[in-house]
C-alpha positions as CSV (number, residue, x, y, z in Angstrom):
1,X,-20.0,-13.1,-11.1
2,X,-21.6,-14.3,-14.6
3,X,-18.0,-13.6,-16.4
4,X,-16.7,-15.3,-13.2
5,X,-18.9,-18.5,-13.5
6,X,-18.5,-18.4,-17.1
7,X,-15.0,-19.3,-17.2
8,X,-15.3,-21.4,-14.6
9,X,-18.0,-23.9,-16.2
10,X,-15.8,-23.3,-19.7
11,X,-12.5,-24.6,-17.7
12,X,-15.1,-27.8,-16.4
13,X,-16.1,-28.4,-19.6
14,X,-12.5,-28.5,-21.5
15,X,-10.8,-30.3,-18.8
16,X,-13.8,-33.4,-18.7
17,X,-13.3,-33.7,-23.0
18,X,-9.6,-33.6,-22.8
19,X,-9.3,-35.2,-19.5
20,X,-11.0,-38.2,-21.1
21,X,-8.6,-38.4,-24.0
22,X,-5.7,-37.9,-22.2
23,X,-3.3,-41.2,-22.0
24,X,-1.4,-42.3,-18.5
25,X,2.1,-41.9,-19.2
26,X,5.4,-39.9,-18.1
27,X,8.8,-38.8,-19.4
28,X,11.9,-41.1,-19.2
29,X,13.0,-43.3,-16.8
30,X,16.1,-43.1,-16.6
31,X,16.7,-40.7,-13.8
32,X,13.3,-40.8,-12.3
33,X,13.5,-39.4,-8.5
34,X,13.8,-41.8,-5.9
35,X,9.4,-41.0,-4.7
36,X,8.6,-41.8,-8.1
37,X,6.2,-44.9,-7.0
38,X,4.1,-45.1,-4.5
39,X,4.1,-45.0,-1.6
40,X,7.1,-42.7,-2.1
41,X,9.2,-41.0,0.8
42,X,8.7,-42.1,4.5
43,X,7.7,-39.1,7.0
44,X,8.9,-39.5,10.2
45,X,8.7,-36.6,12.8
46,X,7.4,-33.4,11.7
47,X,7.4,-30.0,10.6
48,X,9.0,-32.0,7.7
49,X,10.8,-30.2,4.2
50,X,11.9,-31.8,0.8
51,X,12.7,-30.2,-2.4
52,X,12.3,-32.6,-5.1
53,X,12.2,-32.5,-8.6
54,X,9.5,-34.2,-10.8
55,X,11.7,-33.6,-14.4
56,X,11.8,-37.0,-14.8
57,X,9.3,-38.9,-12.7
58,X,7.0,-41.3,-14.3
59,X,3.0,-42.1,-13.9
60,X,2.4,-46.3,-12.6
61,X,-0.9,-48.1,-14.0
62,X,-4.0,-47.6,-12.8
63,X,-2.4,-44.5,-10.9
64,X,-5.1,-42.4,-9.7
65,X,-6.1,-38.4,-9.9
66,X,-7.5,-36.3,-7.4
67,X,-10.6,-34.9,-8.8
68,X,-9.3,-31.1,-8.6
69,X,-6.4,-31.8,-10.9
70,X,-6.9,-34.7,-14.0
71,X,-5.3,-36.5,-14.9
72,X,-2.1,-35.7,-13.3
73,X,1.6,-36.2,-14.7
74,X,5.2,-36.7,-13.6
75,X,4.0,-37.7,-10.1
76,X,6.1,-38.5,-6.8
77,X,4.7,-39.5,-3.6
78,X,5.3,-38.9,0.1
79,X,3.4,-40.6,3.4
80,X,3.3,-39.9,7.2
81,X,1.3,-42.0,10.0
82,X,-0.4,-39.0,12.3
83,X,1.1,-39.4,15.6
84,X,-1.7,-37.0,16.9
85,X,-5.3,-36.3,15.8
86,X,-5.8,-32.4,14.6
87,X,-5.5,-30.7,11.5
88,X,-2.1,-31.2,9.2
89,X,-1.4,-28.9,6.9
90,X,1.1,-30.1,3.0
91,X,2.5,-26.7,1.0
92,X,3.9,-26.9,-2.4
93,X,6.3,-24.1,-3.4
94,X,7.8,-23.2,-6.4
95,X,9.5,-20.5,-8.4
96,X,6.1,-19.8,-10.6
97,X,7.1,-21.9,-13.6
98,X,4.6,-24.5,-13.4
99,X,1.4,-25.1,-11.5
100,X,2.1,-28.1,-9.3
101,X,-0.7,-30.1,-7.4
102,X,-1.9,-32.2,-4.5
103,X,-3.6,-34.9,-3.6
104,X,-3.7,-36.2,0.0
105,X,-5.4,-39.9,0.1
106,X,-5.6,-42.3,2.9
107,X,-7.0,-46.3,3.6
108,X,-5.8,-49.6,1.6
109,X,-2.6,-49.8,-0.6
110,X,-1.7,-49.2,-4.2
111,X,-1.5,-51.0,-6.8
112,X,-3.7,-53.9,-5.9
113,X,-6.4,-51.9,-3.8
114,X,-8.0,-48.3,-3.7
115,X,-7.1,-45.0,-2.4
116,X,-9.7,-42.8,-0.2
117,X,-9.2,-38.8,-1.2
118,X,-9.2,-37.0,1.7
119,X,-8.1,-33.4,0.5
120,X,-7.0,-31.8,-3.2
121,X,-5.0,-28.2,-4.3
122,X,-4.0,-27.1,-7.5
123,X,-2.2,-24.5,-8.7
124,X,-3.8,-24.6,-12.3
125,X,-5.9,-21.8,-13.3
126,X,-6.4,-21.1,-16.8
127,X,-4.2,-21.8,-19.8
128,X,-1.1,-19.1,-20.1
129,X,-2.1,-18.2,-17.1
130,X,0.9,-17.9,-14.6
131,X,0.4,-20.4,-11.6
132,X,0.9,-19.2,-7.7
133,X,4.0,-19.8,-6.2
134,X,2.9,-21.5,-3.0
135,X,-0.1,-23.9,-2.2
136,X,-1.2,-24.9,1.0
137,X,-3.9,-28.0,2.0
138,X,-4.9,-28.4,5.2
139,X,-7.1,-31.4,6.4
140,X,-8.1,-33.0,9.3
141,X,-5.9,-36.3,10.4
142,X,-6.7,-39.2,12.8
143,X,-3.9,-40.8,14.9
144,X,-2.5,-44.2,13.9
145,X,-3.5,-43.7,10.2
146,X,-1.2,-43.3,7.2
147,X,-1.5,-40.6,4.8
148,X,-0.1,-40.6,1.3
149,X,0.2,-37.8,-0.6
150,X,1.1,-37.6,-4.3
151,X,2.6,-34.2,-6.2
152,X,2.2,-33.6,-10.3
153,X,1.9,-31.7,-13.0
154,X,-1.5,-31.2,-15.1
155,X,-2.3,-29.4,-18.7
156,X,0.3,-30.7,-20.6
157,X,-2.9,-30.8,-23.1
158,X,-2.6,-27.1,-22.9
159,X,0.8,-26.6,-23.6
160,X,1.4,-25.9,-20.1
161,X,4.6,-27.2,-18.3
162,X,3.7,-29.9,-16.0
163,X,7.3,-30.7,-14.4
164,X,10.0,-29.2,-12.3
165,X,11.4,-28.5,-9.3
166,X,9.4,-28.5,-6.3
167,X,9.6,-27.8,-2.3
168,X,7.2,-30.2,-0.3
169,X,6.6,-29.9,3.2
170,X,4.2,-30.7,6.1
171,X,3.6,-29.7,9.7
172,X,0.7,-29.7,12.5
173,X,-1.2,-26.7,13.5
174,X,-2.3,-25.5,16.7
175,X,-6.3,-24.0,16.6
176,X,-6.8,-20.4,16.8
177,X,-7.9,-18.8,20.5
178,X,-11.8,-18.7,19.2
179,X,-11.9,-21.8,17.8
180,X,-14.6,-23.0,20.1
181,X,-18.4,-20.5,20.7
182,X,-16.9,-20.5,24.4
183,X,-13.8,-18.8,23.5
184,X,-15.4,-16.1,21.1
185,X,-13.6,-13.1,20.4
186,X,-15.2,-10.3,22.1
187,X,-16.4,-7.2,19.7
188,X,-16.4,-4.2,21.8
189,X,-17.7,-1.3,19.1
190,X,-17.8,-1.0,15.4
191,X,-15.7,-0.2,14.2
192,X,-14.3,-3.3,14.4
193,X,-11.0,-5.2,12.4
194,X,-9.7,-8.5,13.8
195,X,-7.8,-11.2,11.9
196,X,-6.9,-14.6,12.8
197,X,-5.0,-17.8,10.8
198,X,-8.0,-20.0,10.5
199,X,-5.5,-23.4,9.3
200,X,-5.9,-24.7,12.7
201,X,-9.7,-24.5,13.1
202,X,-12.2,-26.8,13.2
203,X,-15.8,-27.6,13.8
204,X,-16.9,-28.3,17.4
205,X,-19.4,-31.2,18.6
206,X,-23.2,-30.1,18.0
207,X,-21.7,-26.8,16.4
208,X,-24.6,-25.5,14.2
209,X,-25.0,-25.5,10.6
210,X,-25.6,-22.6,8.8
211,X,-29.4,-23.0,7.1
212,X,-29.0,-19.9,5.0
213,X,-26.5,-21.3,3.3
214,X,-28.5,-24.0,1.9
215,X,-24.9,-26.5,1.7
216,X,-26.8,-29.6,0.6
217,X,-28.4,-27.6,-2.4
218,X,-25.4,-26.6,-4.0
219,X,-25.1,-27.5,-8.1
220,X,-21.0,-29.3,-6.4
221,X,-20.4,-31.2,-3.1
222,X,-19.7,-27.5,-0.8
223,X,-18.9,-27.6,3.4
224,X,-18.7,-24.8,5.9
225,X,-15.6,-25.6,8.5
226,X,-12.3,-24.4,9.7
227,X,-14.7,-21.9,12.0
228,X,-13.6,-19.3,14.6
229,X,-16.2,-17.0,16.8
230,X,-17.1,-13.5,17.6
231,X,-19.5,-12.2,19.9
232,X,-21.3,-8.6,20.1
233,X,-23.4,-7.1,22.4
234,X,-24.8,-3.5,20.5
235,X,-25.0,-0.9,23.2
236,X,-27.4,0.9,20.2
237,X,-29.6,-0.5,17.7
238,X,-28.9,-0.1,13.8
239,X,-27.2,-1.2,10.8
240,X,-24.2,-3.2,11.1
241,X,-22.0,-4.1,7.9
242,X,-19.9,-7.5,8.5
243,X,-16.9,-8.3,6.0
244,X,-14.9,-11.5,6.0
245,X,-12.2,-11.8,3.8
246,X,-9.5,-14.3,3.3
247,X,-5.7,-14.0,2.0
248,X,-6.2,-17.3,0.4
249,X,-9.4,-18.9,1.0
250,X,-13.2,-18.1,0.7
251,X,-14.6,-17.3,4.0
252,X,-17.8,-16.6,4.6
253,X,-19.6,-16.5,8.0
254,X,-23.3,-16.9,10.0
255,X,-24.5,-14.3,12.0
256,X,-26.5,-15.5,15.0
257,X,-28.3,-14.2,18.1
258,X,-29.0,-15.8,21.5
259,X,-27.2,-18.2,23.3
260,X,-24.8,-21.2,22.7
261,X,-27.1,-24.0,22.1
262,X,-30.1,-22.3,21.2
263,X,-29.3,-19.6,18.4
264,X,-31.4,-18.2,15.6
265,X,-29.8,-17.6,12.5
266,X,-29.9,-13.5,11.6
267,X,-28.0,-13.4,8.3
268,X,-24.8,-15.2,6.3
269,X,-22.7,-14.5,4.0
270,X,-19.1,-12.9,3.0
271,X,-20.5,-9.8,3.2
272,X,-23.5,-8.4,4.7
273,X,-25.1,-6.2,6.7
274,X,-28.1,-6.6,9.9
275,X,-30.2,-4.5,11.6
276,X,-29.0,-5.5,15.2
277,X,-31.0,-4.5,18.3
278,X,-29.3,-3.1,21.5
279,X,-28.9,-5.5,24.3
280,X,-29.1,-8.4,22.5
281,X,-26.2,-11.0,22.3
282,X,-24.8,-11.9,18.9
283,X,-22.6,-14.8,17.6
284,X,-20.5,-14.4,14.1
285,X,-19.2,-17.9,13.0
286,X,-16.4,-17.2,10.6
287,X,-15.5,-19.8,8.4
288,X,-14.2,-21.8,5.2
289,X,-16.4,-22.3,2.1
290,X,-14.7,-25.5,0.3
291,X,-15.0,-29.0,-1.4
292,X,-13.9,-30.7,-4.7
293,X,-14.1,-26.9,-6.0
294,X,-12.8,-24.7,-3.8
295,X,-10.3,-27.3,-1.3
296,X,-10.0,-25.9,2.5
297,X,-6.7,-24.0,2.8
298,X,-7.0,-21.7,5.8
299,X,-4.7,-18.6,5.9
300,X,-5.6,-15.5,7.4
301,X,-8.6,-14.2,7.8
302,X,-10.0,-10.9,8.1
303,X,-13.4,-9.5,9.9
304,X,-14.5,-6.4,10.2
305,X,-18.0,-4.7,11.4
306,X,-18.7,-1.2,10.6
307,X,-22.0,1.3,10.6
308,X,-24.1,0.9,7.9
309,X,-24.4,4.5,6.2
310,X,-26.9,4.6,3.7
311,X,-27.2,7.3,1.5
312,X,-29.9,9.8,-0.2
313,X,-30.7,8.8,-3.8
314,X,-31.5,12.2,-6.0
315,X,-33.8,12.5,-8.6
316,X,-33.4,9.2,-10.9
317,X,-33.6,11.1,-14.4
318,X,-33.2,8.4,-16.7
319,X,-35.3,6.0,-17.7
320,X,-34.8,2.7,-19.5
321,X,-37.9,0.4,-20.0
322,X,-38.7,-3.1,-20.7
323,X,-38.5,-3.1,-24.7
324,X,-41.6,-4.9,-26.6
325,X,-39.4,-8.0,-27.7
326,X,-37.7,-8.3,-24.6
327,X,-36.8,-11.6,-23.9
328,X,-36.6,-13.7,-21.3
329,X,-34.3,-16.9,-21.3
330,X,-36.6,-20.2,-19.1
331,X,-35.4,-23.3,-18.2
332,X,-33.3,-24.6,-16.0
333,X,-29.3,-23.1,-15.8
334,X,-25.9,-25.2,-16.0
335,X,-25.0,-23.4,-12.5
336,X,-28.0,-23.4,-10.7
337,X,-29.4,-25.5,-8.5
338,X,-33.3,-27.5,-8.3
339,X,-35.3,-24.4,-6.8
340,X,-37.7,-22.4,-8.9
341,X,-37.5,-18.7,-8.6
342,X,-40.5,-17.0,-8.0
343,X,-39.3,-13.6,-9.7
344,X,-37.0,-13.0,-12.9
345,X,-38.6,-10.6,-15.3
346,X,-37.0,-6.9,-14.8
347,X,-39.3,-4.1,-16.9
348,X,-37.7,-1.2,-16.5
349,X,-34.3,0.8,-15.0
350,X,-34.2,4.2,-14.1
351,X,-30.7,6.0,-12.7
352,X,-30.0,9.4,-11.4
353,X,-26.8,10.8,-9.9
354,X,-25.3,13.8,-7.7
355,X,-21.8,14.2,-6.6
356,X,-21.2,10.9,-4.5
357,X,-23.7,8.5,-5.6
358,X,-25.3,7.1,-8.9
359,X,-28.6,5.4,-8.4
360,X,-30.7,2.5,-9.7
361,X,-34.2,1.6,-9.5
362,X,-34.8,-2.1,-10.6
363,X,-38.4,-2.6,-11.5
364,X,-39.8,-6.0,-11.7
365,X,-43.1,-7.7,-12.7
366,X,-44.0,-8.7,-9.5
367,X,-43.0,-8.5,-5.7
368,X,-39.8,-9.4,-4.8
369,X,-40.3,-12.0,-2.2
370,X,-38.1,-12.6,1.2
371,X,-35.3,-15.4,0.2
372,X,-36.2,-19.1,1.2
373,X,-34.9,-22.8,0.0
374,X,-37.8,-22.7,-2.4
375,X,-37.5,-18.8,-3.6
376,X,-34.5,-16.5,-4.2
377,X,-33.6,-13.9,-6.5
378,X,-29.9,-13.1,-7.3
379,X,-28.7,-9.3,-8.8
380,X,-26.0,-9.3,-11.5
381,X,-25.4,-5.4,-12.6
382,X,-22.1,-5.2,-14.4
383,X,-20.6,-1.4,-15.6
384,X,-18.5,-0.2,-18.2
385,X,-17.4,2.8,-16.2
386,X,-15.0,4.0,-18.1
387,X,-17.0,3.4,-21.4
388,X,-14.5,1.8,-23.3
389,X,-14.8,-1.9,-24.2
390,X,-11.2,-2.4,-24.5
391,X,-10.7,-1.8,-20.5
392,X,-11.8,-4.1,-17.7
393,X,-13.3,-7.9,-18.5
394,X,-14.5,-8.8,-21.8
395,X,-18.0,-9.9,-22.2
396,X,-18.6,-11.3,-25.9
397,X,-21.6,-13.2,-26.9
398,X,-22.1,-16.6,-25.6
399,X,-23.8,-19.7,-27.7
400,X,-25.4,-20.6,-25.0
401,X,-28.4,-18.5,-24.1
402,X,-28.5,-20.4,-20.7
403,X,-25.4,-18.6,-19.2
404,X,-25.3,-14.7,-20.4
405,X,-29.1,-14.1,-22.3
406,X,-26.7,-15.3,-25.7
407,X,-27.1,-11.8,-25.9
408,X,-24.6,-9.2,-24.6
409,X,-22.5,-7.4,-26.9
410,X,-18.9,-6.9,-26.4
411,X,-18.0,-4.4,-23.7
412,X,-15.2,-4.3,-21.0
413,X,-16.7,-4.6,-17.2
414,X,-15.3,-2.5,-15.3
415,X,-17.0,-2.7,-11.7
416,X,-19.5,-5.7,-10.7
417,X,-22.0,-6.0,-8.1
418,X,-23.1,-10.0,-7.9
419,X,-25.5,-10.1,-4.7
420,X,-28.7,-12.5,-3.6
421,X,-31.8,-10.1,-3.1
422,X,-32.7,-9.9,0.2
423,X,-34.5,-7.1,1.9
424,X,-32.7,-7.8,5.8
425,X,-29.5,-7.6,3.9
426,X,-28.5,-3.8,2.6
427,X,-25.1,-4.4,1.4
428,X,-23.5,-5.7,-1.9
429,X,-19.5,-5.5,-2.5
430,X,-18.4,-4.3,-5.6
431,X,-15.7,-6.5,-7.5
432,X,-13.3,-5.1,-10.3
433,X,-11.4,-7.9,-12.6
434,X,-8.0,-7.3,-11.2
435,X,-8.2,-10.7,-9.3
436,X,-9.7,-13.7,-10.9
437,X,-11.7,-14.6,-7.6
438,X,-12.4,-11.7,-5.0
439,X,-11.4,-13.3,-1.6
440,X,-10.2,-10.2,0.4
441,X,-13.7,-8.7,0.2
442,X,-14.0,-7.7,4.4
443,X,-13.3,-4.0,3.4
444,X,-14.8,-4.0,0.1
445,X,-16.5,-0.8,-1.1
446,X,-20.1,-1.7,-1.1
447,X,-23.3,-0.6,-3.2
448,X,-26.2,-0.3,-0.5
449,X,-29.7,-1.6,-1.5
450,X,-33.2,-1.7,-0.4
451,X,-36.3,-3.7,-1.4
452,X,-39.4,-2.3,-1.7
453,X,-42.5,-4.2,-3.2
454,X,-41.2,-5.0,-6.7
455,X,-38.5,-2.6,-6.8
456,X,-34.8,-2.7,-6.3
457,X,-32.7,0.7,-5.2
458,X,-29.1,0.4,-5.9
459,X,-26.5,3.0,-4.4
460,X,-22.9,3.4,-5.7
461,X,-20.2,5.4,-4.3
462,X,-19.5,7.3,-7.2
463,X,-15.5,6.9,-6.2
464,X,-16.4,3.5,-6.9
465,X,-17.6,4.5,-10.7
466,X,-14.5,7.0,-11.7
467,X,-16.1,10.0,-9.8
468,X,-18.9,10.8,-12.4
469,X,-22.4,9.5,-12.9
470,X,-21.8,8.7,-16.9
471,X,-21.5,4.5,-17.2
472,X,-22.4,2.0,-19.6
473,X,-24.2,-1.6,-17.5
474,X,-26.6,-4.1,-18.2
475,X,-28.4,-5.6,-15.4
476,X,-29.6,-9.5,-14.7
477,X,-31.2,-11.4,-13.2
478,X,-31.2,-14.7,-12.1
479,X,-33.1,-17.7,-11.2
480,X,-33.3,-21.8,-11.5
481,X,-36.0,-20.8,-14.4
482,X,-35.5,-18.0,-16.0
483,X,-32.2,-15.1,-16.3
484,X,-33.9,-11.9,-17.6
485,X,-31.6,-9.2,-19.2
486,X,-32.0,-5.6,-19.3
487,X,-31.1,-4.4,-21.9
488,X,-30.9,-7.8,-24.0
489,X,-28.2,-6.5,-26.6
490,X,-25.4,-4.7,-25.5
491,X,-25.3,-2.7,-22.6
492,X,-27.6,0.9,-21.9
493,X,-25.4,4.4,-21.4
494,X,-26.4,6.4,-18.4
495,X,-24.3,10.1,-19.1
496,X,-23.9,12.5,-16.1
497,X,-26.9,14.0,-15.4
498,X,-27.3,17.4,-17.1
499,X,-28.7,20.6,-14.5
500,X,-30.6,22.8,-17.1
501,X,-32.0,25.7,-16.7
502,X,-35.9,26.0,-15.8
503,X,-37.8,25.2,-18.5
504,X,-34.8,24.3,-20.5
505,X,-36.8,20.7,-21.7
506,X,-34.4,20.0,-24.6
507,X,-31.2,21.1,-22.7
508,X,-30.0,22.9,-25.3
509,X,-29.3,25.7,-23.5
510,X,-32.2,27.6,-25.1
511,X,-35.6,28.4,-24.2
512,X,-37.8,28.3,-27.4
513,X,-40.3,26.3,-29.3
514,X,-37.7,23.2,-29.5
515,X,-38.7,23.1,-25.6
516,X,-41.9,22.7,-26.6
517,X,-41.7,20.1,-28.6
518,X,-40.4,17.8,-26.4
519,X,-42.9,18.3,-24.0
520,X,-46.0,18.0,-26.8
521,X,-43.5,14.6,-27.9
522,X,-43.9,13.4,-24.4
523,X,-48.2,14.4,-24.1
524,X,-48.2,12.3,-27.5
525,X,-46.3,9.4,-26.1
526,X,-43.5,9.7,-28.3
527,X,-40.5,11.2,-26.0
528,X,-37.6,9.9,-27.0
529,X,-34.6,7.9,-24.8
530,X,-31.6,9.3,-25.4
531,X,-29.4,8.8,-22.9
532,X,-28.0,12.3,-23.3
533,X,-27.8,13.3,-19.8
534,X,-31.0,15.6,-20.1
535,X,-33.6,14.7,-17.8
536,X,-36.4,12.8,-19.6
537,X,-39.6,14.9,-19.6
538,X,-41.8,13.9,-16.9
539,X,-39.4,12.6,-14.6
540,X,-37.8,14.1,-11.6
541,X,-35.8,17.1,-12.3
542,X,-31.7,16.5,-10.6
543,X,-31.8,19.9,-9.4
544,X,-33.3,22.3,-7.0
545,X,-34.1,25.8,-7.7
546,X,-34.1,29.3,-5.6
547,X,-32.8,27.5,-2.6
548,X,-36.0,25.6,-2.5
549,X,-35.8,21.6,-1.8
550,X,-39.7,21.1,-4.2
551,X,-38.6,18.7,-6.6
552,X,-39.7,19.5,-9.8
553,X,-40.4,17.4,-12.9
554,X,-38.7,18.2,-16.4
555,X,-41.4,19.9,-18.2
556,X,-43.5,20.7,-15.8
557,X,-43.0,24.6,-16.5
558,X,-46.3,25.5,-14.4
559,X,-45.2,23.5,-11.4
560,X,-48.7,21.7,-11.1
561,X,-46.8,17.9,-10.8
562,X,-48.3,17.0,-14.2
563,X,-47.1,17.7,-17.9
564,X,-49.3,18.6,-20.0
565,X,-49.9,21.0,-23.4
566,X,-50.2,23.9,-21.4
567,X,-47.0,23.4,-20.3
568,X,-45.7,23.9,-24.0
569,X,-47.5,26.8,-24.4
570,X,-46.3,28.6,-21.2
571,X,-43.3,27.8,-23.1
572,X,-44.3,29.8,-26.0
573,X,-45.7,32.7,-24.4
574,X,-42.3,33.7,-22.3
575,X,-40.1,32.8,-25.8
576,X,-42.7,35.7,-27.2
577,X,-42.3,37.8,-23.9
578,X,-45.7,37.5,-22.7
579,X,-45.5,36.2,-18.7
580,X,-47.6,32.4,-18.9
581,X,-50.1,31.8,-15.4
582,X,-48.0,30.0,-13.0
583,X,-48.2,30.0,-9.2
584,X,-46.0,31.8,-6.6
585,X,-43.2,29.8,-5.6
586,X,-42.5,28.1,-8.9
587,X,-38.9,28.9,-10.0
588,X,-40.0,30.6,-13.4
589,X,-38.6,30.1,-16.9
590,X,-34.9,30.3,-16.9
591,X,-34.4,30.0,-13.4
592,X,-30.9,28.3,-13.0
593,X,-30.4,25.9,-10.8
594,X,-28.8,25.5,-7.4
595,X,-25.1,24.6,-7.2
């Protein structure tokens, strides 16, 4: 979500710098379309369709932009008086050669008075990037008033065509069947897949507002509507993962329990999980996440509710710790919003993996609190999996300390996991960099978490990871004052755990005095972090041994849960064939371990 954010306040920044220079003005006249000026083509019944062609179509004084796309070029212009209140919906389609956009305004006339905005789409993503084919507004229309809406190109600046042929049409649309909490989609068991074309929807009189999704504290104007409903009654308590996804738009969604007019918010989110109790009524409200930034489009949405499996960590084996001159970046962020955070400071990371997870511990210096309007902690863990930076998204450096630390080294991201910390929820979706924004996330594959005083357990499929526990990450965190990375340059290697034999210290496949040595090293305080694979000495060994579950601790040769010089000299005694004083039950030296 950092690489995500990144480009997205770069795009902001370019566009307001150029945006200002740019100068009003259009191609030749001379065979400008006949919706050059406003107020363009007259709409008379609907569904209506024109194809058009903006080659040659000019830009009047004191024209304006709609704030998702400016300033616009080669505009033309279309308007229609609603015969009927409901939601409308305008699509632009084109063949992919430039990134046409929309802005749907409303009230007074033009030239000679102002223009309300009521709605905005673009098609313009990045520079050289290609543009979709098809965009689709939808907003909500009042009957007896005239809309206008106006179609151009943007980032000529770029290089970037900002002309051409283009097929403009409009229509009303009916609401979905659960538009209203009455008419709720009934969930019978998990699990549970449902879509539904949320263009239609709309929010109901006194329908409720979603608190956990804090909409007036957002860092950009943001609304929840376009909802639809499901209700669940569990016949069993437990764990129940919900996934929303949308073809084209973000939804997101509020779990509730109780009744219609007096419901108590559970958990939200576009992917989550609850612990649900059985008996008890529950309402999902499904729906759009937009504004200046992310324009309501509808399109087809997905839900899906599913049991929560969680799995068993193994022994974490690795160790990274908080280095001396770690540093931690305060003030407040370009993205964030005015809330202090009441933890940031991660001081160590230990991992461990087996055949179908790979496991973090996140240690911070202090408790993680439970999420408020005043206190929240978000999760950024990003993974080379493949360890090779040429592969997956490019993280460079950044100047500005604010956004990445301003101190990642290059590396390619293969697999992210961008989640609020919050001990009710257990889930967070993993994204790869295939997609530039991950809206079909309802059947992500998900990392499961849990909270626990001041430490954060991460799970990952290992599927998810390229089947083996070896990975390259850097973890962050991230609050209104302060973004702590771990480690601040570069990223840390986690190698497949190695399974040595018993007593095997070094792993070198040995059992002598270089065994030894690493465990006097570790009683002196000086064991060193390699990132080898070998369990570090003192920690938890990643196997078991003579069909015994006892976990063992790398070193511990004697099997008395400490390490300690006599566990060096045990060491020494078998290499010179004389049997060291351990108890019954411990493995022995050399023991191998269990499949």
């Amino acid at each position: 979500m950092i690489c995500q954010i990144v480009r997205r306040l770069t795009l902001t920044v370019t566009l307001a710098l150029v945006g200002a220079a740019a100068l009003a003005g259009g191609a030749g006249v001379a065979a400008a379309p006949g919706n050059d000026d406003f107020p363009g083509v007259t709409i008379g019944s609907l569904p209506f369709e024109q194809a058009t062609d903006t080659t040659d179509a000019t830009l009047e004084e004191d024209e304006p932009s709609p704030d998702c796309a400016s300033p616009l070029e080669n505009t033309v212009w279309w308007h229609h008086t609603a015969q009927a209140s409901g939601t409308y919906v305008a699509t632009l389609a084109t063949n992919g050669d430039w990134a046409p956009n929309l802005g749907v305004w409303a009230d007074s006339t033009f030239p000679g008075g102002g223009l309300a905005q009521q709605a905005c789409g673009s098609t313009f993503f990045f520079p050289g990037e290609p543009s979709e084919d098809t965009l689709r507004v939808t907003f909500a229309a009042d009957a007896g008033r005239t809309y206008y809406f106006q179609v151009g190109g943007f980032g000529s600046f770029f290089g970037e065509p900002v002309e051409g042929a283009v097929n403009f049409a409009l229509g009303r649309v009916e609401p979905p069947s659960n538009d209203n909490i009455a008419d709720a989609v009934t969930i019978g068991q998990v699990p549970f897949q449902h879509s539904v074309d949320i263009t239609g929807a709309a929010t109901e009189p006194g329908e409720p507002e979603p608190p956990c999704m804090f909409l007036d504290e957002y860092p950009f104007e943001v609304m929840f509507g376009a909802t639809v409903w499901y209700r669940y009654v569990p016949a069993e308590s437990g764990q129940v993962v919900f996934g929303l996804g949308g073809d084209d738009s973000y939804a997101s969604g509020v779990l509730w329990k109780g009744q219609p007019g007096a419901l108590e918010e559970v958990m939200c989110g576009s992917f989550f999980s609850a612990e649900l109790e059985a008996g008890e009524a529950y309402y999902l409200q499904v729906g759009e996440v937009w504004g200046p930034e992310f324009p309501l489009i509808g399109g087809i949405v997905s839900v899906t509710a599913r049991e929560l499996v969680v799995p068993e960590c193994p022994a974490l084996s690795f160790t990274f710790p908080e280095p001396d001159d770690d540093a931690v970046v305060t003030g407040p962020i370009p993205f964030s919003v005015d809330r202090p955070v009441s933890v940031a400071e991660v001081t160590a990371i230990h991992a461990g993996s087996n055949s179908e997870v790979a496991c973090l511990a996140v240690e911070f210096a202090r408790d993680i609190p439970a999420p408020s309007p005043s206190s929240y902690l978000y999760m950024d863990i990003m993974l080379d999996s493949d360890k090779d930076p040429r592969t997956g998204f490019p993280i460079e450096p950044d100047p500005d300390p604010q956004l990445t630390c301003g101190l990642m080294g290059p590396a390619g991201v293969d697999v992210e996991a961008f989640f609020a910390v919050d001990p009710r929820n257990r889930v967070a979706p993993l994204f790869t960099y295939d997609d530039f924004f991950p809206f079909g996330v309802s059947e992500s594959p998900y990392a499961v978490t849990t909270v626990s005083g001041d430490s954060l357990t991460i799970a990952f499929p290992l599927d998810a990871l390229g089947g083996d526990g070896a990975f390259d990450l850097v973890a962050v965190s991230i609050g209104d004052n302060g973004i702590d990375c771990l480690p601040d340059s570069g990223f840390f290697s986690v190698a497949e755990p190695v399974r040595p034999r018993f007593g095997d210290t070094n792993c070198d496949n040995g059992l002598n005095a270089g065994d030894s040595t690493a465990i006097l090293r570790h009683v002196a305080g000086s064991a060193p972090r390699t990132g080898s694979g070998c369990p570090q000495v003192g920690l938890p060994l990643p196997s078991t041994y003579a069909g015994s579950d006892e976990v063992y601790l790398a070193g511990d040769v004697d099997c008395d849960d400490l390490v300690t010089a006599f566990d060096a000299l045990v060491v020494l005694l078998d290499e010179a064939g004389v049997d060291g004083d351990t108890p019954g039950g411990c493995p022995g030296i050399g023991a191998m371990p269990d499949a």
